[in-house]
C-alpha positions as CSV (number, residue, x, y, z in Angstrom):
1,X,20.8,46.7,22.4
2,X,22.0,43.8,20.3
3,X,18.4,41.9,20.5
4,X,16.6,45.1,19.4
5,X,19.6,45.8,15.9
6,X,19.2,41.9,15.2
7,X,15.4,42.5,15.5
8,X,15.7,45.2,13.3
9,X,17.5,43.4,10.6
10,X,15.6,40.4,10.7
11,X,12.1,42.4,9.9
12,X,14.1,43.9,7.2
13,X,15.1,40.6,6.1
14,X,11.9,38.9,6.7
15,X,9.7,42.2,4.5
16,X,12.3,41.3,1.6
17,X,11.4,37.7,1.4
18,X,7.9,38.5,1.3
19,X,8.0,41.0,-1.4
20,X,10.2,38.5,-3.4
21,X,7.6,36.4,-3.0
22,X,4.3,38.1,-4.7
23,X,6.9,39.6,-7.2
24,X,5.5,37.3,-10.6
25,X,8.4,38.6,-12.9
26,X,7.7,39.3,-16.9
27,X,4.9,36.0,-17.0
28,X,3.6,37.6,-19.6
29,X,6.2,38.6,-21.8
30,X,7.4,38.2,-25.5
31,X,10.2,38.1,-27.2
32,X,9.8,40.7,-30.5
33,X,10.7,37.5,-32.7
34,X,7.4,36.3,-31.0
35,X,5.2,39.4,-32.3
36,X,3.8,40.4,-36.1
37,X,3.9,44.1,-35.8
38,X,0.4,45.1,-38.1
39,X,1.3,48.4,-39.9
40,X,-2.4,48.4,-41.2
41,X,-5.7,46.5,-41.6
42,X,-8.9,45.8,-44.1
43,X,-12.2,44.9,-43.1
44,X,-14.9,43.5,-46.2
45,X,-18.0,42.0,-45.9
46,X,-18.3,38.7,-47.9
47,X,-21.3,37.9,-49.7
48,X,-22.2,35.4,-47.3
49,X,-22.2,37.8,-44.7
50,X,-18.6,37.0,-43.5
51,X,-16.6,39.5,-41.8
52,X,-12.8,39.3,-44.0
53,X,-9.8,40.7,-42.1
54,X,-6.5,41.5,-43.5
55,X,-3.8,42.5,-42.0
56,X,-0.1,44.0,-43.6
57,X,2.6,42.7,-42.0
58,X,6.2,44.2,-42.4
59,X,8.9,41.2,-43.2
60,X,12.1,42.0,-41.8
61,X,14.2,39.5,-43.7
62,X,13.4,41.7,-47.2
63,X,14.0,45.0,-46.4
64,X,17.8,45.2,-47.1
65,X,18.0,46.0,-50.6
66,X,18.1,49.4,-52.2
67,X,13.7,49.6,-52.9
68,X,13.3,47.8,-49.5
69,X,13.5,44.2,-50.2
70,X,15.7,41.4,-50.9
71,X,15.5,41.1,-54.8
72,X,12.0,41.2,-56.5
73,X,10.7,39.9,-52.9
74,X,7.9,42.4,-51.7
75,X,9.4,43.9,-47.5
76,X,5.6,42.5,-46.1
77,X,2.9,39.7,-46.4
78,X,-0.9,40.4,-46.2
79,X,-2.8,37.6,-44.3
80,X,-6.7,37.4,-44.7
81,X,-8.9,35.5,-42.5
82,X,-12.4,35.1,-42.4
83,X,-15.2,35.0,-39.2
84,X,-19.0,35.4,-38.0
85,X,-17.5,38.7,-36.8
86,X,-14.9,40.9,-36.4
87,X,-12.7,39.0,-33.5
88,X,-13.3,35.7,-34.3
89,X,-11.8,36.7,-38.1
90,X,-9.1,37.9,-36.3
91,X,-9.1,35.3,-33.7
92,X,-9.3,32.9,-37.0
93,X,-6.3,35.0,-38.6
94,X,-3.6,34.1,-35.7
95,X,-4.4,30.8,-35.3
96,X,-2.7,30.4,-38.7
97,X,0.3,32.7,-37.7
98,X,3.8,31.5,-35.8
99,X,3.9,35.1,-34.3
100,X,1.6,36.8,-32.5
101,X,-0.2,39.5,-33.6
102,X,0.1,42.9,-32.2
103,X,-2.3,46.3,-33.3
104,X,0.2,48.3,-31.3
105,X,1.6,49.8,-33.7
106,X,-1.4,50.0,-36.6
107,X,-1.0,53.2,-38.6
108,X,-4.3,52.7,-40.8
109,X,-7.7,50.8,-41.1
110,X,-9.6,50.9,-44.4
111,X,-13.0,49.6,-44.2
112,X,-14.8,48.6,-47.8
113,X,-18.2,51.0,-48.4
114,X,-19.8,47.5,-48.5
115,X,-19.7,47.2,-45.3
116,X,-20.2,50.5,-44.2
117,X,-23.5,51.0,-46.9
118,X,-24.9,47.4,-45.5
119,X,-23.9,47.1,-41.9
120,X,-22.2,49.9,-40.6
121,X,-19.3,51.0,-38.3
122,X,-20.8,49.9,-35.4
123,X,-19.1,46.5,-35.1
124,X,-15.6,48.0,-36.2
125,X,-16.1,50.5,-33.0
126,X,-17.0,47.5,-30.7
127,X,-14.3,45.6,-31.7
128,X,-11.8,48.1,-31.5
129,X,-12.9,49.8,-28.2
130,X,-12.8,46.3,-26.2
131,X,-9.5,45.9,-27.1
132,X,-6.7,47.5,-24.9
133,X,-3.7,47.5,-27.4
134,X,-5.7,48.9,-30.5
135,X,-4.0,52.4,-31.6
136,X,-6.8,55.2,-31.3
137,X,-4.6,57.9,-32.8
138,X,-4.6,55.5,-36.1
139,X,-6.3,57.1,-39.6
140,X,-9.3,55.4,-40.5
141,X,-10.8,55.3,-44.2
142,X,-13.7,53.9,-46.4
143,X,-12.7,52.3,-49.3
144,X,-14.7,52.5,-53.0
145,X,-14.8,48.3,-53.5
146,X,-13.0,46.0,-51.4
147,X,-10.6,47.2,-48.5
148,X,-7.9,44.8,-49.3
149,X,-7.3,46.0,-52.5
150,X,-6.2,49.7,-51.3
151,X,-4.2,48.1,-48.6
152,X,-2.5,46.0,-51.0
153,X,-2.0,48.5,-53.7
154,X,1.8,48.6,-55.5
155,X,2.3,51.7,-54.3
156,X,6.3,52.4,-55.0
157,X,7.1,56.2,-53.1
158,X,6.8,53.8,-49.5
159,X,7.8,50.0,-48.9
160,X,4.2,49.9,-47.2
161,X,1.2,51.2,-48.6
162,X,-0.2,51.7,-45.7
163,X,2.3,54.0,-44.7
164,X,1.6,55.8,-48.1
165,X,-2.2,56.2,-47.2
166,X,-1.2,57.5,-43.6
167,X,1.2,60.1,-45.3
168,X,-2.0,60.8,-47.7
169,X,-4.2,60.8,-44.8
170,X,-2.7,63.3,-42.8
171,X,-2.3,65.6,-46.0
172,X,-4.4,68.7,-47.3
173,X,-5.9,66.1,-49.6
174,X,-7.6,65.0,-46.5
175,X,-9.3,65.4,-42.8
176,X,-7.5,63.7,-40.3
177,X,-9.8,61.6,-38.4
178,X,-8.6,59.2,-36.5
179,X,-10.4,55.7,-34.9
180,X,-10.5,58.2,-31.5
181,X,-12.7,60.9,-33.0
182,X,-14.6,58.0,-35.0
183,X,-15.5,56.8,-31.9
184,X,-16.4,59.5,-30.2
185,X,-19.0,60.7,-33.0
186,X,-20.8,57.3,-32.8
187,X,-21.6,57.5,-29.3
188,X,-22.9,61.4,-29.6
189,X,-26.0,62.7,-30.6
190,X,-26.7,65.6,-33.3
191,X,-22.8,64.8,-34.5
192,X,-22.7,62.4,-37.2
193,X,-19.1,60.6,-38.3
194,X,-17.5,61.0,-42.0
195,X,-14.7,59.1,-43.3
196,X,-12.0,59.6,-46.3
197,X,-13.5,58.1,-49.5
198,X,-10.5,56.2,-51.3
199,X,-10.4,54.8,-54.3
200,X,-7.1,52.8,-56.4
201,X,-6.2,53.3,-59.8
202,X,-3.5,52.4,-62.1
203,X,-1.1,54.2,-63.5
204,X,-0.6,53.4,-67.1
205,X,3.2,54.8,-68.0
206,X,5.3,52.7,-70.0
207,X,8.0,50.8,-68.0
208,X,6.4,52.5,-64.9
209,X,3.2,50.8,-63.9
210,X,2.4,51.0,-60.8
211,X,-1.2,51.7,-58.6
212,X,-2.1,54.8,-56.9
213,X,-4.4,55.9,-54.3
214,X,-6.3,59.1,-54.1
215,X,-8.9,61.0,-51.8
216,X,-12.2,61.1,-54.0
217,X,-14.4,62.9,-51.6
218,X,-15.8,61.9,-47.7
219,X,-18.3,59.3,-47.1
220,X,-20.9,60.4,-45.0
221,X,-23.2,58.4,-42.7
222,X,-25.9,58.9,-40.2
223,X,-26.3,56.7,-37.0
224,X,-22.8,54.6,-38.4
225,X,-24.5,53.3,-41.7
226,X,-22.7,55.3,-45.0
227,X,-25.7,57.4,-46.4
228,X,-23.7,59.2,-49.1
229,X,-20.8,60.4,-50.7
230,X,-19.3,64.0,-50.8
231,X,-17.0,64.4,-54.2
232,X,-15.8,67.6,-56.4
233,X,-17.7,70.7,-54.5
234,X,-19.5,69.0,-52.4
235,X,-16.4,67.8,-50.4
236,X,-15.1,71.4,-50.7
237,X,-17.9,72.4,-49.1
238,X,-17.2,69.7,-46.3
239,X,-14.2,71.2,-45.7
240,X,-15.2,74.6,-45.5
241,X,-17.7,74.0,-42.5
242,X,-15.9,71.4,-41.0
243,X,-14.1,73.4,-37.7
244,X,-10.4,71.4,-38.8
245,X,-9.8,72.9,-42.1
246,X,-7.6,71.8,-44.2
247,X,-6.1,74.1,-47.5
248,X,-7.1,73.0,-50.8
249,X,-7.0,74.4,-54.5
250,X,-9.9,75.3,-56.9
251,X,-9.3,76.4,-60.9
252,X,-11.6,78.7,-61.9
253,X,-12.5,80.0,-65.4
254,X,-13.0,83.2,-66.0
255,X,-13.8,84.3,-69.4
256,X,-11.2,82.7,-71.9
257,X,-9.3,82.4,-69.0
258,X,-8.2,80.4,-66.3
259,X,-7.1,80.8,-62.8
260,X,-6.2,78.8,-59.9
261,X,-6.8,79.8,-56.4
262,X,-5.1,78.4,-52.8
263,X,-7.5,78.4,-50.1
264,X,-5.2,78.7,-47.2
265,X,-7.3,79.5,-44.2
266,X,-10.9,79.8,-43.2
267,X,-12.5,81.5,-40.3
268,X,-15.9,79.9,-39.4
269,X,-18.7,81.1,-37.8
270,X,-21.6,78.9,-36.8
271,X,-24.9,80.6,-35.1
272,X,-27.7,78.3,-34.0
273,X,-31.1,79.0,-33.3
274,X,-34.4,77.5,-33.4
275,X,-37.2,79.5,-35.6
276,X,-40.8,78.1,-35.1
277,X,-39.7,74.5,-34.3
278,X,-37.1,74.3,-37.2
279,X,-33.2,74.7,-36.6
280,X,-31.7,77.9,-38.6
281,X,-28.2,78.4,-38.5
282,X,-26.3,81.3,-39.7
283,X,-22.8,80.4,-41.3
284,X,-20.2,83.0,-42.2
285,X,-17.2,82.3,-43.8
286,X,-14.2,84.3,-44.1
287,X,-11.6,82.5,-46.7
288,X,-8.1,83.9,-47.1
289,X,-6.7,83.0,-50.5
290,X,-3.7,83.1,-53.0
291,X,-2.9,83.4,-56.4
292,X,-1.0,80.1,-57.7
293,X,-1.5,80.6,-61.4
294,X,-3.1,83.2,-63.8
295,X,-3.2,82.3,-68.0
296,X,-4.5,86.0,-67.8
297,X,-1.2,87.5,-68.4
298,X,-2.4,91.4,-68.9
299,X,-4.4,90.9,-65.3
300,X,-3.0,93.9,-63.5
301,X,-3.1,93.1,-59.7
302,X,-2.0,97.0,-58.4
303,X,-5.7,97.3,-59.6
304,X,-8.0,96.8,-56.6
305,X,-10.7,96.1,-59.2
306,X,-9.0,93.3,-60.2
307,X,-8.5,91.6,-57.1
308,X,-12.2,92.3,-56.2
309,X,-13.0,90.3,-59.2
310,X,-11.3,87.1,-58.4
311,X,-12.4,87.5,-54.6
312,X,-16.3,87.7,-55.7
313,X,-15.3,84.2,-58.6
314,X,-14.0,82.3,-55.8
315,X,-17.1,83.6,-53.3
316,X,-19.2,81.9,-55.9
317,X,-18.1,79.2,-56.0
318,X,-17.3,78.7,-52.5
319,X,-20.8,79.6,-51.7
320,X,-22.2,77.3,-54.4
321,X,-19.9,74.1,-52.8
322,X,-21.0,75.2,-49.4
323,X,-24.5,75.1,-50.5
324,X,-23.8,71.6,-52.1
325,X,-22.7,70.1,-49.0
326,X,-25.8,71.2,-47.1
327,X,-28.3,69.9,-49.1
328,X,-26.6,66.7,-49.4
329,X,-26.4,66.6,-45.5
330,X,-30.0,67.4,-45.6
331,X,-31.1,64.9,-47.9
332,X,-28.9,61.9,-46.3
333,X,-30.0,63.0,-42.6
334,X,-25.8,62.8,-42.4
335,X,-25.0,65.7,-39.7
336,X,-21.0,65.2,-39.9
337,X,-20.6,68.8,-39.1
338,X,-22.3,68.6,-35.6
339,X,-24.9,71.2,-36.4
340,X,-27.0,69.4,-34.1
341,X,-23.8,69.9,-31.5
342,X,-24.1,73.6,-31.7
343,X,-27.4,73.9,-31.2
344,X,-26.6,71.8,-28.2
345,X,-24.1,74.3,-26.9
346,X,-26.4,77.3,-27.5
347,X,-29.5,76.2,-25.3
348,X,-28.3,72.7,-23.5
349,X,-31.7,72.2,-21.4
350,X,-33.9,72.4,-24.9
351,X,-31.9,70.0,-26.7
352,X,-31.7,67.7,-23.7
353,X,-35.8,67.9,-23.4
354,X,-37.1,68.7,-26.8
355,X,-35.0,68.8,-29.3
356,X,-32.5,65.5,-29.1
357,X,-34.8,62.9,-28.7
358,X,-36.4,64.2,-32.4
359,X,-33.3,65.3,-34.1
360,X,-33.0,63.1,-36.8
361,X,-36.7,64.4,-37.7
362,X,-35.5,68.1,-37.2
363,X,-32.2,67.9,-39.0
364,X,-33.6,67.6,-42.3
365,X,-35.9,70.9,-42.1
366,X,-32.8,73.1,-41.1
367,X,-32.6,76.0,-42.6
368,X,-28.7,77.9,-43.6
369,X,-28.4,81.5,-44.4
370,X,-24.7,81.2,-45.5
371,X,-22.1,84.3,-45.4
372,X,-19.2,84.1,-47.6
373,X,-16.2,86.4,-47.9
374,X,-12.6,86.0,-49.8
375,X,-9.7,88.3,-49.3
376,X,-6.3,87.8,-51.6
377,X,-3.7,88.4,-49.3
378,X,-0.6,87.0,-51.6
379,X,-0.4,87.2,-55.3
380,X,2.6,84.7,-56.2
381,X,4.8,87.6,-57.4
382,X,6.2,90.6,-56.0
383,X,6.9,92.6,-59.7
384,X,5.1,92.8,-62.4
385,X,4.0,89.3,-64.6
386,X,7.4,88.6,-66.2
387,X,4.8,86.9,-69.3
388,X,3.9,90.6,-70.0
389,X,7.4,92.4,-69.4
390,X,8.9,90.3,-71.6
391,X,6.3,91.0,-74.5
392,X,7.8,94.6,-75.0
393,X,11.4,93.6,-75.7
394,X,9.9,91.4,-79.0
């Protein structure tokens, strides 16, 4: 009875030694003074062809004053590198680092048009996707000029500006698109990717100078090389066929007048078909929208007359930016709505034999019968315009 408990414990003994054994510990650990947290990136193209990389990195020794930083001393550092591609620039980039450098926790990558117009996003997506630790979630954008200038914009609302772009990013003055969705788009056929179009400018106030960045439109591109640009209605007209909408405004004028309209939501409608060899698709729109602000003081909105009126101006416009947006697609063979996607959906065993292999041929001769409907559902006021009440006490 003893011999068998004493065998007992010395199997027990014996299966803890072994495990201690092929136990390696943290070998591969790092101590977070080891690591350069990168809160976003830029990717150029140099004239000679060289791949630049530059990377914001937060300094933790600056951000305890008041504005984020020890006296006049900025709370990051950019560091720029240079390679035959995109790894060895970054590859190039630590080797003149003390920490090491981790994408972990990358919020934003801003990639110049340059290299977008010339070469593509195909390299960015190869690099990225190899990669384990790269953030897919992260926004991506094109930049108008060099990358590294938006990313190291004085921007003074955020101690980073590239957590100012992410904010601006994810806002209604954008689609969020992320390196994920990027990625998938590449890799699919008849779906075609589009990017933010930024652009920096300076702000001129007295005492106040500073730089600002803004959402100019969408860059669109057709097999990862930028084709075009979507600005004014045309990107309206993106964002009323693209499935993730995302509210914006539009003044109107109307007469002597002007008026300025929210669109808040927009119910789309997408039917595919093909016609005698050549993709039709019937789009029908259904735009809810408010009243922010009318100079047209004596507009009475009890009057169902009225409000038909500013539904048909804003239809027309709608319709018009729609329109844009198509025929810009058409012309840069750019399908960043997926049109190709629905069709796909529709009738999967055409596309897969006759209609996918050809589709960059078939694109272009689509034809769009598009349906377009507003409906005010708030007015900004629940009385009558206090402008005209107060005329009759003068």
């Amino acid at each position: 009875m003893m011999l068998n408990k004493w065998k007992q414990h010395a199997c027990v003994l014996l299966t803890l030694i072994v495990s201690s054994a092929i136990l390696t510990g943290c070998w591969d650990r790092r101590e977070i003074n080891d690591v350069a947290f990168v809160l976003g990136s830029a990717i150029d193209i140099t004239e000679s062809g060289e791949y630049q990389v530059s990377a914001l990195i937060p300094l933790p020794g600056n951000m305890g004053g008041a504005m984020g930083g020890a006296g006049d001393a900025k709370p990051f550092t950019i560091k720029t590198a240079y390679g035959k591609d995109i790894r060895g620039a970054v590859d190039n980039l630590q080797k003149s680092l003390p920490r090491w450098l981790f994408f972990g926790h990358r919020r934003v990558l801003i990639v110049s048009d340059k290299l977008v117009e010339t070469i593509g996003f195909k390299p960015v997506v190869d690099a990225i996707t190899r990669t384990p630790e790269n953030r897919l979630t992260a926004f991506i954008a094109v930049s108008k000029g060099p990358a590294i200038d938006v990313l190291n914009a004085d921007i003074r609302m955020e101690r980073f500006s590239a957590e100012s772009i992410r904010e601006m990013l994810q806002s209604d003055a954008s689609l969020r698109i992320s390196l994920k969705e990027i990625t998938a788009k590449m890799i699919a056929v008849g779906d075609d990717a589009m990017f933010p179009y930024l652009n920096k400018r300076k702000t001129t106030l007295k005492g106040h100078e500073s730089e600002d960045i803004q959402v100019i439109g969408f860059a669109l591109t057709h097999d990862g090389v930028m084709k075009a640009s979507a600005s004014d209605g045309a990107a309206n007209g993106v964002r009323l066929l693209n499935a993730q909408f995302r509210p914006y405004r539009e003044t109107l004028e109307d007469g002597e007048s002007t008026i300025t309209i929210a669109a808040n939501s927009n119910q789309l409608k997408i039917k595919p078909s093909m016609r005698n060899g050549v993709p039709y698709f019937e789009i029908s729109s259904l735009i809810k929208i408010s009243i922010n602000e009318d100079t047209n003081y004596d507009r009475d909105y009890d009057d169902i007359g009225q409000r038909s009126h500013i539904e048909k101006l804003f239809v027309k416009k709608a319709k018009s930016d729609i329109n844009a947006a198509l025929a810009l697609m058409k012309q840069s063979k750019s399908d960043v709505i997926g049109f190709g996607r629905y069709l796909s959906r529709s009738q999967p065993g055409k596309w897969d034999k006759e209609w996918k292999g050809k589709w960059e041929e078939l694109f272009p001769q689509s034809e769009f019968i598009v349906t377009v409907k507003a409906e005010v559902f708030r007015i900004g006021m629940n009385r009558e315009n206090l402008a005209k009440k107060d005329q009759r006490y003068e």
